[in-house]
N, C-alpha and C positions, 0 to 999 in steps of 0.2 A: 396518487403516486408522489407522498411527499413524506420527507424525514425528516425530525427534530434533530438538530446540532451537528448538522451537514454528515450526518454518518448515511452514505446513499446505496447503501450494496443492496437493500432490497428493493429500491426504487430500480437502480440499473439492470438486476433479475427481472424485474417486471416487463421492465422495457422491451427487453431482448426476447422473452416469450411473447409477450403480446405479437412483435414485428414478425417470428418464426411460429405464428400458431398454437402456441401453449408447449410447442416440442424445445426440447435443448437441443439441437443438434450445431453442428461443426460449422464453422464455413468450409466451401469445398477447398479455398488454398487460403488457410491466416495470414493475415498482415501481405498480401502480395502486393500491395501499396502499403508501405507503410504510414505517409502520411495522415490518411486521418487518425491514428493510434498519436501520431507522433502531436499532432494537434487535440486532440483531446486528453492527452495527460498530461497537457501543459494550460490547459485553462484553469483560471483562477480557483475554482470548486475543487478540483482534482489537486491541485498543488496545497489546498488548505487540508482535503483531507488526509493527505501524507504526513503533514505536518503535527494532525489531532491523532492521530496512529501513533507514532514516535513519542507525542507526549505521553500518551494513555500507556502505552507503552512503557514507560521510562515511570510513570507513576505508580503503577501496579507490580513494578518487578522490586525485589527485596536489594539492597545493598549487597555487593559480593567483596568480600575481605580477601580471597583467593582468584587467581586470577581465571579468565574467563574466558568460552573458545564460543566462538558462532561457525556455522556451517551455512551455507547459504545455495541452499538448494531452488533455484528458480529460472524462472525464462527473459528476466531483465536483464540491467548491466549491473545490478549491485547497489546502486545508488541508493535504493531506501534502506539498504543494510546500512551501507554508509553514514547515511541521516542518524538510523539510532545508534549507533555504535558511535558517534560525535555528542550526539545528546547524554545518551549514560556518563561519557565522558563529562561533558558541562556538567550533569547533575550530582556528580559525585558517586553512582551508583555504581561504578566498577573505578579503578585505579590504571594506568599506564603499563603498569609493572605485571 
């Protein structure tokens, strides 16, 4: 269970079947503590791979001359929208306007 250049979604897959059996199934209530969520996407691994998302991210998407809408359909707070929608910015790859 080991990935090259910290990309871990199949290691983390593995993990979580191995611990439920090979099954995908639910927890019966998410996050009812949320603590350990809030403690592990904040270790050091997890905040590096946000950061190699945003760039990969930011490296594969073409320059936009027109301006640009995101929708942000998810169960966070927004924050890694935020992350790339700062980075395109630094990188020149969308414009303010």
């Amino acid at each position: 269970m080991c990935e090259e250049d910290g990309l871990f979604s199949s290691t983390f897959l593995m993990g979580f079947l191995q611990r439920h059996d090979g099954k995908m199934i639910k927890p019966a209530v998410a996050f009812e503590d949320p603590r350990p969520f809030v403690h592990f996407s904040n270790v050091p691994n997890m905040k590096n791979a946000r950061k190699q998302l945003v760039h990969q991210c930011a490296y594969t998407l073409p320059s936009f001359n027109k301006p640009v809408r995101f929708m942000y359909i998810g169960c966070g707070d927004g924050a890694l929208t935020v992350m790339l929608l700062s980075h395109l910015l630094e990188s020149h790859k969308v414009s303010k306007l």
